[in-house]
C-alpha positions in Angstrom: -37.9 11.9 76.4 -33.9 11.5 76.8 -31.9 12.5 73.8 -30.3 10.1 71.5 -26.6 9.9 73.1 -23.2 10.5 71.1 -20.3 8.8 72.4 -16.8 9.0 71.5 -14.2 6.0 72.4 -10.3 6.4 71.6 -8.2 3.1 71.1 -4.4 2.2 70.9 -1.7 4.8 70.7 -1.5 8.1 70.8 -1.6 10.2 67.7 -1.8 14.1 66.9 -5.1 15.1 66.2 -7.5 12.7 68.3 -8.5 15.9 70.1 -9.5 17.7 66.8 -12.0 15.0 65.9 -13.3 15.1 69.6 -13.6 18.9 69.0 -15.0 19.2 65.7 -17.5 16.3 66.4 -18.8 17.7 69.7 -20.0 20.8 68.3 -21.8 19.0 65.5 -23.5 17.1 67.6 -24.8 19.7 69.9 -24.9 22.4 67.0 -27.7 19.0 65.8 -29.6 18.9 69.0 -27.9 15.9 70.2 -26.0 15.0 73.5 -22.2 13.6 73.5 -20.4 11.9 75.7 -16.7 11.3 76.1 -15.7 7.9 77.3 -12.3 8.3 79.6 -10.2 6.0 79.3 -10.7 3.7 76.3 -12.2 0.6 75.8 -10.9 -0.3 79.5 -13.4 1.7 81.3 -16.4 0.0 79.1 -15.1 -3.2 80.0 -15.0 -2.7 83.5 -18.5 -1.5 83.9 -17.8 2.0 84.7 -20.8 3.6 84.7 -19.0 7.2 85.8 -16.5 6.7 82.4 -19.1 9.0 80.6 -18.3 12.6 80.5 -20.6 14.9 79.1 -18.8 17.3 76.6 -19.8 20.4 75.7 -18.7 23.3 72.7 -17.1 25.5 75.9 -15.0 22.6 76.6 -14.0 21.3 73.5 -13.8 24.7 71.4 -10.0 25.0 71.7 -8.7 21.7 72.1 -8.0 20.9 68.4 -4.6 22.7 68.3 -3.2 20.3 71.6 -1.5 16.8 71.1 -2.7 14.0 73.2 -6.2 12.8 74.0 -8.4 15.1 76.9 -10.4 11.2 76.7 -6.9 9.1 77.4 -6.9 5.8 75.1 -6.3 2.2 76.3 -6.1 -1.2 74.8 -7.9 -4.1 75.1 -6.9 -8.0 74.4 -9.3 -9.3 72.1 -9.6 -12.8 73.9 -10.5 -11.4 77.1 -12.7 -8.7 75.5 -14.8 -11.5 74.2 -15.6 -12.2 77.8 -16.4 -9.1 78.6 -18.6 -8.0 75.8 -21.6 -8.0 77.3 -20.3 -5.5 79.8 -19.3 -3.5 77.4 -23.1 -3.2 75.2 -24.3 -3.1 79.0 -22.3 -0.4 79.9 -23.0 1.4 76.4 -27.1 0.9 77.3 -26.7 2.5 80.6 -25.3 5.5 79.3 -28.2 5.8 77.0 -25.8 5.9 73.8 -27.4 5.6 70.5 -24.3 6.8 68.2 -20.7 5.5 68.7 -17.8 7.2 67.3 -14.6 5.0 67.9 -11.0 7.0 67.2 -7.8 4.5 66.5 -6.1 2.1 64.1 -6.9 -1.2 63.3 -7.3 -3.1 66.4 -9.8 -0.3 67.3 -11.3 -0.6 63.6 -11.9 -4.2 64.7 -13.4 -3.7 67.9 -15.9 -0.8 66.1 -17.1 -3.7 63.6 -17.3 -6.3 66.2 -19.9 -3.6 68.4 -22.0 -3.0 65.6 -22.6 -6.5 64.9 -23.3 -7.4 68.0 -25.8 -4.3 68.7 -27.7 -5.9 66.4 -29.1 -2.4 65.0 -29.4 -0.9 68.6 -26.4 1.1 67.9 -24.6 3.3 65.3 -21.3 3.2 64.8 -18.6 5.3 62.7 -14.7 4.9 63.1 -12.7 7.4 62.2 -9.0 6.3 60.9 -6.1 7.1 63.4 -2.4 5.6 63.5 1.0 7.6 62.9 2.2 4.1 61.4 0.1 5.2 58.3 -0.9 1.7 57.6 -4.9 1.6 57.6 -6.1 1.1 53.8 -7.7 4.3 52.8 -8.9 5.3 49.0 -6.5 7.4 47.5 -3.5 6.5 48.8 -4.5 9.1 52.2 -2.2 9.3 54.6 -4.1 8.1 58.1 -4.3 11.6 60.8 -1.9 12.0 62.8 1.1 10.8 60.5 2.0 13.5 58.7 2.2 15.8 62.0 5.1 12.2 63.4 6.9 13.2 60.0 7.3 16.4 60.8 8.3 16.4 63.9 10.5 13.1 63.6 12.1 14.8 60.3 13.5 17.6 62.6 14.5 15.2 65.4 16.7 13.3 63.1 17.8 16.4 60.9 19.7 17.7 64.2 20.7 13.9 64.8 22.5 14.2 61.2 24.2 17.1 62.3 25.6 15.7 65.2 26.8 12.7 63.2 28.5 15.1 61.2 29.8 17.1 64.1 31.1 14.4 65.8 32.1 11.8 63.8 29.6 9.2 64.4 26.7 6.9 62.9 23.2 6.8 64.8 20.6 4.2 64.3 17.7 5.5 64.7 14.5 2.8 65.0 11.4 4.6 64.3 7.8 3.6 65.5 5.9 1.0 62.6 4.9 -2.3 63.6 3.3 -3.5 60.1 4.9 -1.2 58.1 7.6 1.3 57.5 5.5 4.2 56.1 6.8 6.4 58.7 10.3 5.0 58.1 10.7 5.4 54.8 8.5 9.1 55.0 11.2 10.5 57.6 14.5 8.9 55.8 13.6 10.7 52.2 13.3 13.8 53.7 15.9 14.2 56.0 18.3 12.3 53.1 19.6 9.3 55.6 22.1 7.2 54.3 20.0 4.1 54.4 16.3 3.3 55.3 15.3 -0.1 56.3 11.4 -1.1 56.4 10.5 -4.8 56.5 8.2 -4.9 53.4 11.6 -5.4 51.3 12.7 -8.4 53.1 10.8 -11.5 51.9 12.2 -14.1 53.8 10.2 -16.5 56.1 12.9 -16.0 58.7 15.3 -13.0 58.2 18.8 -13.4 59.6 20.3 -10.1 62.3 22.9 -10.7 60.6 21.5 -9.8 56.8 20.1 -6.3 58.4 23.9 -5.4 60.0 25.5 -6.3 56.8 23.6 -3.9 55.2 24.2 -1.0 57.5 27.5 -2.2 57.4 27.7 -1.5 53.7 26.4 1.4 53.8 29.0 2.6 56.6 32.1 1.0 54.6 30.4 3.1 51.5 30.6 6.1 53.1 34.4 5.4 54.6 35.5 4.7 51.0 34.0 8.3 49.7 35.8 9.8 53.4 32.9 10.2 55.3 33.2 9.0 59.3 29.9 9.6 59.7 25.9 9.0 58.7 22.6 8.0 60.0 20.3 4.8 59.2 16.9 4.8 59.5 15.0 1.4 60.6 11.4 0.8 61.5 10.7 -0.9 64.5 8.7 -3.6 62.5 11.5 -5.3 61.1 11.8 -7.2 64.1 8.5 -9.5 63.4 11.0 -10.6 60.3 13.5 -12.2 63.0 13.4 -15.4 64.3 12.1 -14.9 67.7 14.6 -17.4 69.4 17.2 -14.7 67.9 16.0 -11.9 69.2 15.7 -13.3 72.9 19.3 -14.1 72.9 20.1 -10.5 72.1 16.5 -8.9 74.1 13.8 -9.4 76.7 10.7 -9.7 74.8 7.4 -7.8 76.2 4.1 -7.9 74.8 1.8 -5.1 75.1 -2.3 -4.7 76.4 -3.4 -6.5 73.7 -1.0 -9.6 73.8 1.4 -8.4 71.2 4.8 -8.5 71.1 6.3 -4.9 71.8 8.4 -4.4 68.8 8.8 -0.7 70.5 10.5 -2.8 73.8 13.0 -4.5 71.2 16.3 -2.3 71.0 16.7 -2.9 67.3 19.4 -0.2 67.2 21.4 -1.5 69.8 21.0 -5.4 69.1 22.6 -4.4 65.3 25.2 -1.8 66.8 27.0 -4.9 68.4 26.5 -7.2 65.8 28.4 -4.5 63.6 30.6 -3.1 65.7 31.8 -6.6 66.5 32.2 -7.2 62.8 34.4 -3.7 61.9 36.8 -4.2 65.5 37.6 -7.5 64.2 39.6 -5.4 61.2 40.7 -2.8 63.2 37.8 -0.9 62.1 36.7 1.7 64.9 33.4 3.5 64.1 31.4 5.7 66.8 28.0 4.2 66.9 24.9 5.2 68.6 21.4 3.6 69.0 18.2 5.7 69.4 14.6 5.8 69.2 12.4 8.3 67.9 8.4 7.3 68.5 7.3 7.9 71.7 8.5 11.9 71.2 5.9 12.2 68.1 2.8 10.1 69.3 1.8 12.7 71.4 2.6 16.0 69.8 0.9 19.1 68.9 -0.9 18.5 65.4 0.3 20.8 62.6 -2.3 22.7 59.9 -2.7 19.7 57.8 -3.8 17.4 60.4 -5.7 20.1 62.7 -7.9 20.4 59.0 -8.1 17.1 58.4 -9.2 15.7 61.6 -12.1 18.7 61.9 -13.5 17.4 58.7 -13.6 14.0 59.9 -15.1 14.5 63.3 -17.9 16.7 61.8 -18.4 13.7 58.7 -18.3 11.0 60.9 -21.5 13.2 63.4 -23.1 13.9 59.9 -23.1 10.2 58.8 -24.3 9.0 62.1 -27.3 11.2 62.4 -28.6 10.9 59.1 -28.8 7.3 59.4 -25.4 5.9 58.3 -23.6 2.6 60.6 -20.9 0.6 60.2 -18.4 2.3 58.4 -15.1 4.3 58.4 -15.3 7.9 57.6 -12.3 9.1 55.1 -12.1 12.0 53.1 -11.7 11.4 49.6 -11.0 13.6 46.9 -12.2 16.4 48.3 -15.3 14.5 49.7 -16.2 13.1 53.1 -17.5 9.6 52.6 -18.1 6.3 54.2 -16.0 3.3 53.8 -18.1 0.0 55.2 -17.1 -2.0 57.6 -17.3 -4.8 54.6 -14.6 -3.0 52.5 -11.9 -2.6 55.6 -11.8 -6.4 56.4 -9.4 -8.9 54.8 -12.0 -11.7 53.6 -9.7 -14.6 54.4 -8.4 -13.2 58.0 -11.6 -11.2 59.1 -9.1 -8.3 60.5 -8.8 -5.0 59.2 -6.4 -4.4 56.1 -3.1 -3.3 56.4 -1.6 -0.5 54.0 1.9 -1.7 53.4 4.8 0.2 51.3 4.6 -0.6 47.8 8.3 -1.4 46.8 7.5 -1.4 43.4 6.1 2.1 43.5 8.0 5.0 42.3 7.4 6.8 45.8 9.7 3.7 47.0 12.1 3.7 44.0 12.7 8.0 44.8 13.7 7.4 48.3 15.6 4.2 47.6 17.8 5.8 44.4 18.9 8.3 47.0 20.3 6.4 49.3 23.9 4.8 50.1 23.8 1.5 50.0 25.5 -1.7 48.1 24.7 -2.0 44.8 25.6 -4.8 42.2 27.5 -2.4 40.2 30.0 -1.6 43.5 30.9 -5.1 42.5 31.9 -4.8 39.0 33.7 -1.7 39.2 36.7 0.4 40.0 35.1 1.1 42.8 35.5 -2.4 44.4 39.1 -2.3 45.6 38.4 1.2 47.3 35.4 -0.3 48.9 37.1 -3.9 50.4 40.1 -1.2 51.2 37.4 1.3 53.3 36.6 -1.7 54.9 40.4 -2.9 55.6 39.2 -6.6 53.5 41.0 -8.6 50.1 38.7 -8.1 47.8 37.7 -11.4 47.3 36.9 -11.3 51.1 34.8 -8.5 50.4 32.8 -10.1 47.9 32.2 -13.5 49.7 31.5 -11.1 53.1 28.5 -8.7 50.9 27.9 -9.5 47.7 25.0 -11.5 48.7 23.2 -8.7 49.7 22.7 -7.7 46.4 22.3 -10.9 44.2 
């Protein structure tokens, strides 16, 4: 009689730590008398049938891989609409590998995907997700922070720390877009702790259609701030997501939109450094303002990196809960660890009941984590308009002052 089959899928991006789950839940599984598979290459490899995607893994193989970045299974995408068509290949492909268990690693497309196979399976398969995504924007009790996103702080805190330096070195102003296309958890998480001079994530823009121009006048404040107090130099931070605010007529006269495997747009492909570095330097030239200013990235440098302690831990709890809640009978659910406790999260509890996809976590600006990091930075505030300090700002930034009122004072009505 064959054994009852394990097999482990990884979806969407990168993050550190997808190997510690694979690690952690191969040896339960064959420490439980059970076989495991690894399926190379994602999703993909289901959907095209490929019977040879199934690699058997093993405790030798697996024993030391917890401590590397990256994924020893790859990851891929999938487009929902033409996964529909290929469903069937997929449970096909699933049945002729013999699987019984599914364990699916990613973020919420992948959550989505992992709901949609159990249904379908109709009880011939078992399925657990385990919670992945450097964004940090899947819904999890407590307030936990997703894997792999406190290992993209840490390294993208000591990216932009030497960044600072070299503002300060040099003279100049960086804009640095971070990685966060629903939210700016990882935004906001690197900006308080490196102290930038301002941190932009789209959950405090309400609009239906935010103007470029509102975002550069706001780093432009923050730049004509920091002139007025005789500093040349300083670094904003800006998650990439504040692009789905534009208007996306006005970001195609500035960029070339791409979309990605799964038909989104590619907020990562939008320079949103570089379309605001013109729009501002544009603005200070035409006062005979003349600020050094840099665009830069910082995501693609973090998805991929060696875990650190906390989320080596934290991803070998959750690949041994999610083998533990399989095998004693558990399906369809998302394996978290909460207070202290590995426990499931079903499928039913992830989903938004109007929209069907999985929840997003977004930054609570109304929460005093928010209020910290934005009390501590340099921005325009309604008082720098009732002040003394009004004349030495509309002089920093070489304006009347009444120009300098009609020019920002919006910003902060």
């Amino acid at each position: 009689m064959k054994k009852e089959v394990v097999a482990i899928v990884v979806g969407g991006g990168p993050a550190p730590g997808i190997n510690g789950v694979i690690s952690a839940a191969t040896i339960e599984a064959v420490n439980s008398g059970k076989e495991i598979i690894g399926i190379v290459g994602g999703f993909k490899s289901l959907f095209a049938g490929d019977k040879k995607c199934g690699i058997p893994l093993t405790i030798e193989k697996v024993s030391r891989i917890h401590t590397s970045g990256g994924s020893i299974l790859k990851t891929s995408r999938d487009p929902i609409d033409s996964a529909k068509e290929k469903f069937k290949v997929l449970l096909n492909t699933l049945k002729s590998l013999n699987v019984r268990y599914l364990i699916t690693i990613g973020g919420d497309g992948t959550a989505f995907m992992a709901r949609w196979i159990e249904r379908e399976s109709r009880g011939k398969l078992s399925v657990v997700h385990v919670p992945k995504t450097i964004d940090n924007d899947l819904y999890l009790p407590g307030g936990k922070s997703s894997f792999g996103y406190e290992t993209a702080r840490h390294w993208g805190v000591k990216v932009v720390k030497n960044i600072m330096e070299d503002a300060k070195t040099t003279g100049r102003w960086y804009l640095i877009t971070t990685m966060g296309r629903n939210s700016g958890h990882l935004a906001l998480g690197i900006g308080k702790a490196v102290g930038a001079a301002i941190t932009l994530i789209p959950e405090e823009f309400v609009e239906e259609k935010l103007p470029l121009q509102k975002v550069a006048d706001m780093i432009e404040g923050s730049i004509i701030k920091r002139l007025s107090m005789g500093k040349n130099h300083g670094v904003a931070i800006l998650a990439e997501g504040i692009s789905s605010k534009f208007d996306i007529k006005d970001i195609e006269t500035c960029e070339g939109i791409e979309k990605d495997e799964a038909g989104r747009m590619r907020f990562s492909e939008i320079q949103l450094g570089r379309i605001m570095k013109h729009i501002i330097r544009k603005s200070l030239e035409s006062r005979d303002l003349h600020v050094t200013i840099v665009d830069k990235r910082v995501g693609y440098e973090l998805r991929a990196a060696d875990p650190i302690p906390y989320d080596i831990e934290y991803t070998r709890d959750l690949g041994y809960g999610a083998v533990r809640f399989l095998i004693n009978g558990g399906t369809a659910a998302m394996i978290v660890f909460d207070e202290g406790k590995l426990r499931p999260v079903s499928f039913v509890e992830m989903a938004d009941p109007v929209t069907g996809k999985t929840k997003v976590k977004l930054v609570d600006i109304k929460s005093e984590a928010y209020e910290v990091g934005r009390q501590y930075m340099l921005r325009l505030e309604k008082e720098d308009f009732s002040t003394k300090n009004l004349s030495k700002l509309a002089g920093a930034a070489n304006l009347t002052v009444a120009d300098f009122r009609e020019k920002f004072f919006y910003l902060v009505e």
